[in-house]
N, C-alpha and C positions, 0 to 999 in steps of 0.2 A: 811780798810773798804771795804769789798766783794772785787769787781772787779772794778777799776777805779773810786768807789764813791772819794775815796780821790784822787783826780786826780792832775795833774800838776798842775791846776787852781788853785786850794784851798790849794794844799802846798805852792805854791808860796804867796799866799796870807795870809799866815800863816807868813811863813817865814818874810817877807819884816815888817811887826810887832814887828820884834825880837824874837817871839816864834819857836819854832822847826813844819814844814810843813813836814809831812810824806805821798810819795804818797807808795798807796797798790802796791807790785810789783805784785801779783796774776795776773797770763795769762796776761802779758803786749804782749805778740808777738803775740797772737787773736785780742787783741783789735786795737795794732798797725797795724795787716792786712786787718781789718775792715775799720779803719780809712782810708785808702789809698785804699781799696774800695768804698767809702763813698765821695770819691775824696778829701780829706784832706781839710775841709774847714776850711777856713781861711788862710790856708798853712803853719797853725804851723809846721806840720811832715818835710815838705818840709825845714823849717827852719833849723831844729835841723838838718836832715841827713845832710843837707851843712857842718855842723861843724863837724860831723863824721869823724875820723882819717884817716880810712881807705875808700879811695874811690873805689876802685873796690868791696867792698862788700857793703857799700852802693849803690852803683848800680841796682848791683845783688836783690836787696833787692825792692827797687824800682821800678825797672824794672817786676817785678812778680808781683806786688802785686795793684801797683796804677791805679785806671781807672778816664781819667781825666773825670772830671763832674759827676762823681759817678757813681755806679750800679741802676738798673732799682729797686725799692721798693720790686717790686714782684720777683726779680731775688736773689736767695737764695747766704750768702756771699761762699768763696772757701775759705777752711778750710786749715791751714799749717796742717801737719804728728803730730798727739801725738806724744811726745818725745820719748827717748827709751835709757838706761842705758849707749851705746855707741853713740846715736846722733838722728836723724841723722845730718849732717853738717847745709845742707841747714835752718833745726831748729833750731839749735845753733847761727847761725848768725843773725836770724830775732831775735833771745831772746837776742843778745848783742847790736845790732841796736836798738831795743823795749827798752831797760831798759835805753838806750843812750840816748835818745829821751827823756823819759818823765822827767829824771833828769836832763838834761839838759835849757828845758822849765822848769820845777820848780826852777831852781837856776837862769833861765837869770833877770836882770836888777838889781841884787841887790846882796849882798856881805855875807849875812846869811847862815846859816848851811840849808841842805835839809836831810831828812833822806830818807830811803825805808825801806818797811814792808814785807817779806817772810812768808810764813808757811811751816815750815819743814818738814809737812805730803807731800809738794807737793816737792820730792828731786830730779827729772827728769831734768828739765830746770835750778835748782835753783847756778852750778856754771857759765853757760857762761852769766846768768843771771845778777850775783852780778859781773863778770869783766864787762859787760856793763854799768851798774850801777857806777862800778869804774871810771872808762873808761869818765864819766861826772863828776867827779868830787862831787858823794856822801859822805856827812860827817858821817852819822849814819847808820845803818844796824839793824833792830831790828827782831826777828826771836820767834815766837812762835808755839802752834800747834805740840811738841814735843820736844825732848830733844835734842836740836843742839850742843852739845859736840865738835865737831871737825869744826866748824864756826870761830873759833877765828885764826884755824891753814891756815883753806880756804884763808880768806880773807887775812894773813900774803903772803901766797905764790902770792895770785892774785897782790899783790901792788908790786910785783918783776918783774911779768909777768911768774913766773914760773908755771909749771906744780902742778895741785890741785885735791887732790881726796875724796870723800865722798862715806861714805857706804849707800848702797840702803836695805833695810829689804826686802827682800824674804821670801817668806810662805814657809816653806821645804826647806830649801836651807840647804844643806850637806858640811861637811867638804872638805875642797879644791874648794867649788864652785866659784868663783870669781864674787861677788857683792858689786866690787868697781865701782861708777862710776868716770871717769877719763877726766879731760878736762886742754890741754894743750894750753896756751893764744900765745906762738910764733908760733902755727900751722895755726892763723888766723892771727894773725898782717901782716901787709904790708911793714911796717917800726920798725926802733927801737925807742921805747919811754922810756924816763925819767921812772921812780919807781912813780907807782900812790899812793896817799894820801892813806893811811891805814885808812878807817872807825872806827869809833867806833862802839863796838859791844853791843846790850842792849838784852838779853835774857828774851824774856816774862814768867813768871812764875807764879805759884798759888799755891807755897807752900812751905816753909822753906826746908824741905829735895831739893826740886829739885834746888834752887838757892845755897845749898851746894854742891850741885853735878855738877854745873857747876863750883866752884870756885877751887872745889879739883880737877876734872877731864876732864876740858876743856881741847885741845889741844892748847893753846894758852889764850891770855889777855882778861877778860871778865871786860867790861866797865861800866856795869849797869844793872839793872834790871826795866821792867816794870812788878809790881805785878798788875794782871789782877783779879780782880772778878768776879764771878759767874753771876754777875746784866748786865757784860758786853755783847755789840753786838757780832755778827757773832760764831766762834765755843769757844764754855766752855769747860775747864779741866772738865773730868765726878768727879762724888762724888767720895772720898774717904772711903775706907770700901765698905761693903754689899750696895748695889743699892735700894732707896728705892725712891715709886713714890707718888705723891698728888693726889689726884682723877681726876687731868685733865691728868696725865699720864705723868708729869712732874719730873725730876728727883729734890731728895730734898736735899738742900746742910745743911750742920752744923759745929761745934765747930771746927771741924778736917779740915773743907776748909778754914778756916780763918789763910791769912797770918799770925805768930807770930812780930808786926814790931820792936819791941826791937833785938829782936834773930838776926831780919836783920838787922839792924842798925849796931851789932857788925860784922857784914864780910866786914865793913866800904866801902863798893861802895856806889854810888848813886843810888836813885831807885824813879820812880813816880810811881803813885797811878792810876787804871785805874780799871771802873764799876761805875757809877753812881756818880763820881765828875764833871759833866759838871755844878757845880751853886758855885756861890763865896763862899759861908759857907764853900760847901767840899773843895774848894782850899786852902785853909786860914784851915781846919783841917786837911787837907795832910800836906801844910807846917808845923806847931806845932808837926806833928807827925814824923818829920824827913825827909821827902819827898824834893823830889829838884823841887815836880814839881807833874803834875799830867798828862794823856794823854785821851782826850776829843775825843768820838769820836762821838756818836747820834745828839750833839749839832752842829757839822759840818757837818753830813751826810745830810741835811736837810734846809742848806744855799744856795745859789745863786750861790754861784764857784763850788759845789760839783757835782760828776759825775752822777745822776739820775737826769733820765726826769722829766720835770717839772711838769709831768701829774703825776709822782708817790708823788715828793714833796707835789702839791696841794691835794691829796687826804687823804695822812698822815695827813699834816696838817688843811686839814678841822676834819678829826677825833679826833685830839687832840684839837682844838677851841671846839669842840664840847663834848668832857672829853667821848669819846667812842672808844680812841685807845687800843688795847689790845697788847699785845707782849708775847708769852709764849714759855719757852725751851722746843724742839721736842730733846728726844731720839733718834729718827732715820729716821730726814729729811738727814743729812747728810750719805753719803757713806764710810764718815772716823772713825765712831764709838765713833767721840765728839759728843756731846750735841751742837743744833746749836736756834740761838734765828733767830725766828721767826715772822713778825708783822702780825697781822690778817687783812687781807684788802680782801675786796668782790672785786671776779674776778681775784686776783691772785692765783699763783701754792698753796699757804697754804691751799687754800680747797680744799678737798679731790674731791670732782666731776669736780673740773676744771681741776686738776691736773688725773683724770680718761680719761680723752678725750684726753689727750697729748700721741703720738706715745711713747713707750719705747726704748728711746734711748739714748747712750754714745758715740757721735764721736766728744768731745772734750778733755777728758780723761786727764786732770789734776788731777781728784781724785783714781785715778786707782792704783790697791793692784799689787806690783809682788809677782807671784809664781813663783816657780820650775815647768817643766813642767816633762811628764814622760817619755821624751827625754832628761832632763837635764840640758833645755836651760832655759829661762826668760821668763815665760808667763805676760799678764796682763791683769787686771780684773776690774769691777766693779760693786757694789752691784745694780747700776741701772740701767744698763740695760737689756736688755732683759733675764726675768727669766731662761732659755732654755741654753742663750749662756752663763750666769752666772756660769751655774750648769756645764754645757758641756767643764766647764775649774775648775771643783773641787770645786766649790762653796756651799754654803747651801742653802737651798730655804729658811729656815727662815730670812736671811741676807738680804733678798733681800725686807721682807715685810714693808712697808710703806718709802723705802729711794726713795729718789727725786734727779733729774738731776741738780742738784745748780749751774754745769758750765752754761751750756744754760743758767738757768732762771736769773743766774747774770748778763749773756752778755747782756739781753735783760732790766736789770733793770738801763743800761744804754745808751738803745736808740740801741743796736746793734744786736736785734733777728735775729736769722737763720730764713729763710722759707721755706717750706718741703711741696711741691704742695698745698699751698694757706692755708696751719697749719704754724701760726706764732707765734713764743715760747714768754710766758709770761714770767714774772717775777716773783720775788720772795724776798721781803724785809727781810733784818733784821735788826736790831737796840735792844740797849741796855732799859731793864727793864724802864731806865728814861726817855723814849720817851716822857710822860702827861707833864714832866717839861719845854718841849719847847715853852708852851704857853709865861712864860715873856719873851721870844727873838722876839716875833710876833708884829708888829706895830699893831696901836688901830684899825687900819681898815688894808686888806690886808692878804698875808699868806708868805709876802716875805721878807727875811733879808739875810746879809751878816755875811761875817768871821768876819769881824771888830766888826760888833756888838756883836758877840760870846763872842770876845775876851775880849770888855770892858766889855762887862758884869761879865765875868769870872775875871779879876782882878780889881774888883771895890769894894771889899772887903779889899784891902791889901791896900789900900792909906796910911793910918795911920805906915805904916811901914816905912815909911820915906827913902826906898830905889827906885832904878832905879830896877823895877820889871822886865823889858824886858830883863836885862841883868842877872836877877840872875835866873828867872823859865821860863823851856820852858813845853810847853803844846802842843806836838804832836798832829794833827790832822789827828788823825786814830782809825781804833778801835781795 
């Protein structure tokens, strides 16, 4: 769910339920440098890096980054280095300390499974990422946003501590170019550790050929599937076939994006069901359909433990008490050329004149394309920012019209905006198509509910099943 909406809090809170809690791992080493700007209240961070393996790089990491009693409101945060195919170091270590951290706080006090969510489009940070992740002791790994093929083989090497490589997609890249990127986990250890728990792997998909493409040509053991629907938040697989729009400029899905579930049911893995099951019916029609489960993610984004301001929850949901929320797929909010859902809220980045006043800029560059440059080397790019420097690195100008800065506006959809001489970055929601359905989680007065209530709502359907529900389905709390 975006950037830290499914935070430690609400996996945890997920998990200790018996359900499966998944926090987003998207930019955990921003928001971890934030928080430690922000003076870590409460002293959760403080908490976790004590338990951190290695102490000189927790140090190192602390020592840069934390200002006790926080930065000044108007004092703009200090950004870590975009990643970059070879590192750099000091990145790498804040993304394995970052992903240590929040899995960590999501597994303490209680004995359940935590998973973590990747998108594959972002491949920069994403292996000293998952050894950190490892590293606490995460049970699930779930990866959408592209075809993570060689994920199964990642995470086999990371649970050794051995050396792990992943290819990075370069625009132009020529035969002989080398665009692997390569991260090896005894170059950071401080000590020798035991063989860490091998994750299971769940590959997010949307569509019968590609969950065959993972089972025939994984590099390794692929554990599940979340089939993801079109209705679902944050970014959508585009339509299949020819591109065809609704008159809001909306891309239109049909016959050909509908998972086949028989077809999957014979590659006999497990798989939940994920786009618009946050209500018991659809839980209870996922189970029947073969499902082990379903993965909820609008019905969490928009509780009490979840990672947005409370000023964005109250305002969602006065729009949905009020049956005038709208949500619609933008073609080319995102810079990654998915389809991304969008909620309509006055005064965030979704309208066009608010989103007109906002400087054009990209200095957090988790969405960023490599190319070839025409020296050889690895340039990187992206569609949002400034048109000039876009173009000025082999870009097109049409690429460039209507996409939006989604890292900023996430960071700030969770309390964490840059500020750039007295211009303080908005936000930018999204959530899944079944946003109006959250009115029955709402008490009779009020806008405020929890996970728990999610939860029972969601299995208060299945009573009649005469089983221990907690132990047979888990429902991820992600989108």
């Amino acid at each position: 769910m975006g950037i830290a909406v499914s935070n430690w809090r609400l996996a945890s809170a997920v998990s200790q339920r018996g359900q499966l809690g998944v926090v987003s791992g998207t930019a955990l080493d921003q928001v971890f440098a934030r928080r430690l700007q922000d003076g870590d209240p409460g002293g959760h961070m403080r908490r976790a890096v004590d338990r951190f393996p290695f102490r000189e790089m927790a140090d190192r990491i602390w020592n840069t980054w934390y200002i006790a009693g926080g930065k000044a409101a108007t004092q703009p945060y200090k950004r870590p280095t975009p990643a970059t195919k070879d590192g750099p170091r000091d990145v790498r270590e804040l993304c394995i300390v970052a992903n240590f951290a929040e899995v960590f706080l999501a597994r303490e006090g209680h004995g359940n499974p935590v998973g973590i969510n990747y998108l594959e489009k972002i491949q920069l940070p994403l292996l000293a990422s998952a050894y950190g992740a490892m590293l606490a002791g995460v049970s699930y790994v779930l990866i959408g946003a592209g075809i993570p093929l060689k994920i199964p083989g990642v995470l086999d090497n990371l649970a050794l501590h051995e050396p792990a490589a992943y290819p990075l997609p370069v625009t132009g890249a020529q035969e002989g170019d080398d665009v692997m990127m390569r991260f090896s986990p005894r170059e950071y250890m401080e000590q020798d550790l035991p063989p860490l728990k091998r994750p299971d792997f769940l590959a997010i998909i949307a569509s019968n050929t590609l969950a065959i493409t993972m089972v025939k040509k994984a590099n390794g053991k692929v554990n599940g599937f979340i089939v993801e629907g079109p209705t679902a938040g944050g970014h959508n697989a585009p339509p299949r076939g020819k591109p065809i729009f609704n008159d809001e400029g909306e891309p239109v899905y049909g016959e050909r994006d509908v998972v086949d579930l028989p077809k999957l049911r014979e590659l006999n893995l497990p798989f939940w069901l994920a786009g618009g099951y946050g209500r018991p019916e659809k839980v209870r029609e996922a189970l029947e359909n073969g499902a082990a489960g379903v993965q909820v993610g609008t019905a969490f984004a928009f509780c009490n433990e979840s990672g947005l301001t409370r000023e964005y929850k109250d305002a969602v949901l006065t729009e949905v008490s009020a049956g005038k929320m709208r949500v619609v797929t933008d073609p080319v909010a995102s810079p990654t050329n998915f389809p991304f859902k969008v909620v309509r809220l006055a005064g965030s980045m979704t309208e066009p004149e608010v989103y007109a006043k906002r400087p054009r800029i990209c200095d957090l560059g988790y969405l960023r394309d490599a190319y070839r440059t025409e020296e050889g080397s690895i340039g990187y790019r992206c569609a949002s920012e400034p048109v000039t420097v876009y173009v000025s690195k082999g870009g097109k100008t049409e690429n460039t019209v209507g996409r939006k800065c989604l890292c900023n506006a996430l960071m700030a959809n969770i309390g964490q905006p840059q500020v750039r001489n007295r211009y303080v970055e908005k936000g930018l929601l999204t959530s899944g198509d079944d946003v109006s359905e959250l009115l029955p989680f709402l008490p009779l007065e009020g806008l405020r509910y929890n996970a728990n209530d999610v939860i029972d709502r969601l299995l208060s359907g299945l009573t009649d099943l005469g089983q221990s529900l907690n132990n047979m389905y888990e429902v991820p709390a992600m989108a």
